[in-house]
MOPAC internal coordinates of N, CA, C and O (Angstrom, degrees):
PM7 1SCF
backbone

  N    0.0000 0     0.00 0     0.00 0    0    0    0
  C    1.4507 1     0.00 0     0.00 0    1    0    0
  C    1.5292 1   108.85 1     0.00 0    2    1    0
  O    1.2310 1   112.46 1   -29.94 1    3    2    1
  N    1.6193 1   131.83 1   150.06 1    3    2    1
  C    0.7369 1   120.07 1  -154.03 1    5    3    2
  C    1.8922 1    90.07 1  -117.47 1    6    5    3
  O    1.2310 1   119.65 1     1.68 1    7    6    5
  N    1.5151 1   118.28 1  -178.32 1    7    6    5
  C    1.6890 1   113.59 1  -158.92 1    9    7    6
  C    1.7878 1    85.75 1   -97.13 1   10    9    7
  O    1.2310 1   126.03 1   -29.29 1   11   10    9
  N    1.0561 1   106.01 1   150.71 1   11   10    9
  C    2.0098 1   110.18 1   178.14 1   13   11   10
  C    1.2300 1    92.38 1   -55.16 1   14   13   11
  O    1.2310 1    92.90 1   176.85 1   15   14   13
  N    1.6083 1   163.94 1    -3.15 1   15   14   13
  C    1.0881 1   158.32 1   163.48 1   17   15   14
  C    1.6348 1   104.63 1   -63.88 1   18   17   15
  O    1.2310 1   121.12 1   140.13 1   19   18   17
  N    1.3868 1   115.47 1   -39.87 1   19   18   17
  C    1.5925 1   110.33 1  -173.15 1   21   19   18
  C    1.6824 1   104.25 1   -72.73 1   22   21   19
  O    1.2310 1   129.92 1   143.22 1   23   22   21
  N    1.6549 1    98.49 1   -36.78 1   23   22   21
  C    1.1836 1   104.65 1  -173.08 1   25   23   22
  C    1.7242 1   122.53 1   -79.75 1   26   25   23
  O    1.2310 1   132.28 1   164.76 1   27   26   25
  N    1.2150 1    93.89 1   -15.24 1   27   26   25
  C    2.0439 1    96.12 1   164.68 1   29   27   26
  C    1.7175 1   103.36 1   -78.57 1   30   29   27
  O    1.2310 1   126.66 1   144.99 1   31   30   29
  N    1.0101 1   104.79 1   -35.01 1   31   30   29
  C    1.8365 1   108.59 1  -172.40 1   33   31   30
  C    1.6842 1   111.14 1   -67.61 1   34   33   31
  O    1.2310 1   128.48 1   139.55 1   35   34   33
  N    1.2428 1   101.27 1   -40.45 1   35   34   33
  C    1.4958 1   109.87 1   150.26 1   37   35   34
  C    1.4129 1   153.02 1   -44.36 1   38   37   35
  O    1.2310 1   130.63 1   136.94 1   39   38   37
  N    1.7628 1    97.10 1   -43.06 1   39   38   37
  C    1.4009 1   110.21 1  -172.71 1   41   39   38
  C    1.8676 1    90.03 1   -90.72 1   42   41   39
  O    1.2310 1   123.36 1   153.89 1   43   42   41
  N    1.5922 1   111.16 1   -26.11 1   43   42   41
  C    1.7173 1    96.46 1  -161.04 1   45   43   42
  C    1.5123 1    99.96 1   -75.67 1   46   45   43
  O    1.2310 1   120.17 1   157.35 1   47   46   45
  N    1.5868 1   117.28 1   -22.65 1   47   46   45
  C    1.3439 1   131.85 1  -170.21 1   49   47   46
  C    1.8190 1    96.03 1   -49.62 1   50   49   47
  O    1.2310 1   129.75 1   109.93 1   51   50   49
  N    1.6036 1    98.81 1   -70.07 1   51   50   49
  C    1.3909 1   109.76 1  -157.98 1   53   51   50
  C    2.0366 1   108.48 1   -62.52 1   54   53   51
  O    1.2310 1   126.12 1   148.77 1   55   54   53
  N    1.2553 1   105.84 1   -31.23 1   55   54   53
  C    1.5325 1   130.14 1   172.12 1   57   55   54
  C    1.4232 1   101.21 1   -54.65 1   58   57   55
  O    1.2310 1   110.94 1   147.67 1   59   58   57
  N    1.2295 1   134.65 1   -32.33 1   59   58   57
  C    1.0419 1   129.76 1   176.25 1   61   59   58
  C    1.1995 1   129.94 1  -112.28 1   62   61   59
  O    1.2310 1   115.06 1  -173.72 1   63   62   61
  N    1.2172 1   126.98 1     6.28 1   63   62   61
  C    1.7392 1   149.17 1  -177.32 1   65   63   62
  C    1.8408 1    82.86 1  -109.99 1   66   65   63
  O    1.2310 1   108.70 1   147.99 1   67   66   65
  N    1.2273 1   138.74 1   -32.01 1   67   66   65
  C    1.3033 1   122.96 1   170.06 1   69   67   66
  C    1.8805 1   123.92 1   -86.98 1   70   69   67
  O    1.2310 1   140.70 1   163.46 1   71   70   69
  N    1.3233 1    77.43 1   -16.54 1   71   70   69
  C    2.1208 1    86.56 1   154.69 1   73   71   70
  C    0.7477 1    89.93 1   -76.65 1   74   73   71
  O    1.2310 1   115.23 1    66.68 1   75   74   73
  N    1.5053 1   126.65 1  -113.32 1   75   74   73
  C    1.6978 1   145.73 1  -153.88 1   77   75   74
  C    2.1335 1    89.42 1    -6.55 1   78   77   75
  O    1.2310 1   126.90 1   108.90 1   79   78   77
  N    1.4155 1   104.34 1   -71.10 1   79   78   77
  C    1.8589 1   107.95 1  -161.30 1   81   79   78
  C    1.5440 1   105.38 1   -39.38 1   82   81   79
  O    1.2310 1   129.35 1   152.48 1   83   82   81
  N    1.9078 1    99.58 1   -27.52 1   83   82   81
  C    1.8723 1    91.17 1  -159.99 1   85   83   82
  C    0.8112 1    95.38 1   -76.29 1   86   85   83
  O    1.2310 1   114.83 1   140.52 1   87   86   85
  N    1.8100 1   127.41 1   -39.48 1   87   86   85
  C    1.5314 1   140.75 1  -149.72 1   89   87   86
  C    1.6332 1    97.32 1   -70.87 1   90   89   87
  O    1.2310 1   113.63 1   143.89 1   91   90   89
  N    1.3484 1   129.65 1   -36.11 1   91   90   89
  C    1.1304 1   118.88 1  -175.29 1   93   91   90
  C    1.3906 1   129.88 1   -70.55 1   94   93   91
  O    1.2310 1   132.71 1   137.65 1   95   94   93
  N    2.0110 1    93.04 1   -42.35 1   95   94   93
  C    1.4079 1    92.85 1   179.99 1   97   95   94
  C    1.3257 1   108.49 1   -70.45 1   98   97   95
  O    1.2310 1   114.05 1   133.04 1   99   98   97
  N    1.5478 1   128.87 1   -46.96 1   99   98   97
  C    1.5719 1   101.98 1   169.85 1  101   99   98
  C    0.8863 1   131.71 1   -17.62 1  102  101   99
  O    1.2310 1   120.26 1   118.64 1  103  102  101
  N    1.4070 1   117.12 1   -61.36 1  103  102  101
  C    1.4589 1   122.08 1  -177.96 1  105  103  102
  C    1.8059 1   125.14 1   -52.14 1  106  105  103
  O    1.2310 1   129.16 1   149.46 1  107  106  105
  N    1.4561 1    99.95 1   -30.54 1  107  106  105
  C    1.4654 1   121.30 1  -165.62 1  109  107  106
  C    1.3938 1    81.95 1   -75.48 1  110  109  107
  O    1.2310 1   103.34 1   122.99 1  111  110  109
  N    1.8165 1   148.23 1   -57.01 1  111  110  109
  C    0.8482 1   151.46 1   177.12 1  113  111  110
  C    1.6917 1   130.56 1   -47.92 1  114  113  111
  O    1.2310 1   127.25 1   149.56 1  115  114  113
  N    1.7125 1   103.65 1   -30.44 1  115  114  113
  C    1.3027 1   100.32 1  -175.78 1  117  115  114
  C    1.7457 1    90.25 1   -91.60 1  118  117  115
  O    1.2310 1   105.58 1   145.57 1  119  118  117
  N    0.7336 1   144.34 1   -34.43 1  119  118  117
  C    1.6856 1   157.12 1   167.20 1  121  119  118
  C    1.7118 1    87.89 1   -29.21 1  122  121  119
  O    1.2310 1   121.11 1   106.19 1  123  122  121
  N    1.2102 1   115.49 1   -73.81 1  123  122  121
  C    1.5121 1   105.07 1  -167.39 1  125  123  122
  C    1.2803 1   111.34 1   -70.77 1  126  125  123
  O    1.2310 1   117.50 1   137.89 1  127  126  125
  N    1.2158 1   122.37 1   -42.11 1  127  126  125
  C    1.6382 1   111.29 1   178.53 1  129  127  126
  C    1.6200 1   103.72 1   -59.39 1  130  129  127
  O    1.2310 1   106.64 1   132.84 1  131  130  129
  N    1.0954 1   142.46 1   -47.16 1  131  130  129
  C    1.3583 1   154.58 1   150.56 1  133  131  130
  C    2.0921 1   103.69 1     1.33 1  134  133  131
  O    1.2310 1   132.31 1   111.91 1  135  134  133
  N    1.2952 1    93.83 1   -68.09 1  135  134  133
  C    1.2493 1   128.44 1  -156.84 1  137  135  134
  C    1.8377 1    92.74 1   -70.98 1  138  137  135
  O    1.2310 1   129.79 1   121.14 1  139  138  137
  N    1.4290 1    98.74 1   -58.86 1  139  138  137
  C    1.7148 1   108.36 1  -174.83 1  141  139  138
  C    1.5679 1    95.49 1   -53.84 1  142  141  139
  O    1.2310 1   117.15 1   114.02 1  143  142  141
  N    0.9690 1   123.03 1   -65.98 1  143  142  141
  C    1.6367 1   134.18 1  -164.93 1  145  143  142
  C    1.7557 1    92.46 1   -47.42 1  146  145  143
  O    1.2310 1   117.61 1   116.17 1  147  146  145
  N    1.4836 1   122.16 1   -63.83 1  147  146  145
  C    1.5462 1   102.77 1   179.25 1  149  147  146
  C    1.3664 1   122.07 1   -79.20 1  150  149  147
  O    1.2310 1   113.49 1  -156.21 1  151  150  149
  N    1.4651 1   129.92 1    23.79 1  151  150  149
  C    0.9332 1   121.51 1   156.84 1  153  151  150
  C    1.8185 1   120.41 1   -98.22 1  154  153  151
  O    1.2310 1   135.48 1   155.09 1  155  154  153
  N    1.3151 1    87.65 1   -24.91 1  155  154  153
  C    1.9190 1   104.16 1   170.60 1  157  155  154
  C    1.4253 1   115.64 1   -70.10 1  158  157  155
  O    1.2310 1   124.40 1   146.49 1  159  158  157
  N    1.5223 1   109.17 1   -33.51 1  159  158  157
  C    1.6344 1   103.02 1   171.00 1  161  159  158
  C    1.5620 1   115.83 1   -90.20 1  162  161  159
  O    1.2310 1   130.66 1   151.91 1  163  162  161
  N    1.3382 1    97.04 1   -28.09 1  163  162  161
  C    1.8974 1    97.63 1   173.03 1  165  163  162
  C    1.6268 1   109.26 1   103.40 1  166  165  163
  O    1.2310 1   122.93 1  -143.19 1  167  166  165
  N    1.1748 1   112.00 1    36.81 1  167  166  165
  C    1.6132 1   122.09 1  -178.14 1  169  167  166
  C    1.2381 1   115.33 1   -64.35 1  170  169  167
  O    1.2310 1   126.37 1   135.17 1  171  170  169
  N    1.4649 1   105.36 1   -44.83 1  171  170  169
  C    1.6745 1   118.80 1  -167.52 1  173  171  170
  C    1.8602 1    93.80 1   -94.47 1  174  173  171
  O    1.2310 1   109.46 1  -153.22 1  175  174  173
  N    1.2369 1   137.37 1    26.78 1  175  174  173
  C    1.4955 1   123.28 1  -179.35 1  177  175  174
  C    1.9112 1    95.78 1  -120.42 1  178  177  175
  O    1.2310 1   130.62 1   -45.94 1  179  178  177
  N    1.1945 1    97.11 1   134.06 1  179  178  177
  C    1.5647 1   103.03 1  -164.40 1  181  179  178
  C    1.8672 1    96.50 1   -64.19 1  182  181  179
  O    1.2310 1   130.30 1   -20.65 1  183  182  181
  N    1.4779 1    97.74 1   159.35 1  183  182  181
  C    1.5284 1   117.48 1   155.08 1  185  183  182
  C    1.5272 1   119.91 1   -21.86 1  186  185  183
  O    1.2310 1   119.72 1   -67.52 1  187  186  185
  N    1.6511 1   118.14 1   112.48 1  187  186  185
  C    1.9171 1    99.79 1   163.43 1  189  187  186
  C    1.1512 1   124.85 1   -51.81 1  190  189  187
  O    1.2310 1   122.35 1   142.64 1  191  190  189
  N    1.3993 1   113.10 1   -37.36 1  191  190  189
  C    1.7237 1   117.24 1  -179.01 1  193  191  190
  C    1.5583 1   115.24 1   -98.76 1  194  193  191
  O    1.2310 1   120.78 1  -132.88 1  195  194  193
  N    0.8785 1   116.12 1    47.12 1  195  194  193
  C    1.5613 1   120.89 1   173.59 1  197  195  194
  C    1.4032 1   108.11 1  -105.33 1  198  197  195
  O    1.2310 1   116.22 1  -116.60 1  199  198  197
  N    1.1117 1   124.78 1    63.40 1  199  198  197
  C    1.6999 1   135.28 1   178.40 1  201  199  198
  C    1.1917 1   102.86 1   152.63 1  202  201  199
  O    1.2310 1   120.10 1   180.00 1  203  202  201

């Protein structure tokens, strides 16, 4: 058995590998809404008069 010291080092380990996961996918999430929003206004579609 290991001393509740292994086992706090443990729980903060995993406590924080489930931030970091949320923190990312948020991010992975605001990225696409990001993306949707300039495709709804038309950011990324070239100039009419460019030729």
């Amino acid at each position: 058995m290991g001393t509740p010291a292994d086992y706090t080092i443990i729980v903060l380990l995993v406590a924080m590998g489930v931030g970091l996961w949320t923190l990312l996918d948020r991010l992975t999430q605001l990225q696409r809404d990001v993306d949707a929003l300039k495709r709804q206004v038309g950011v990324n579609d070239p100039p009419a008069d460019a030729g």
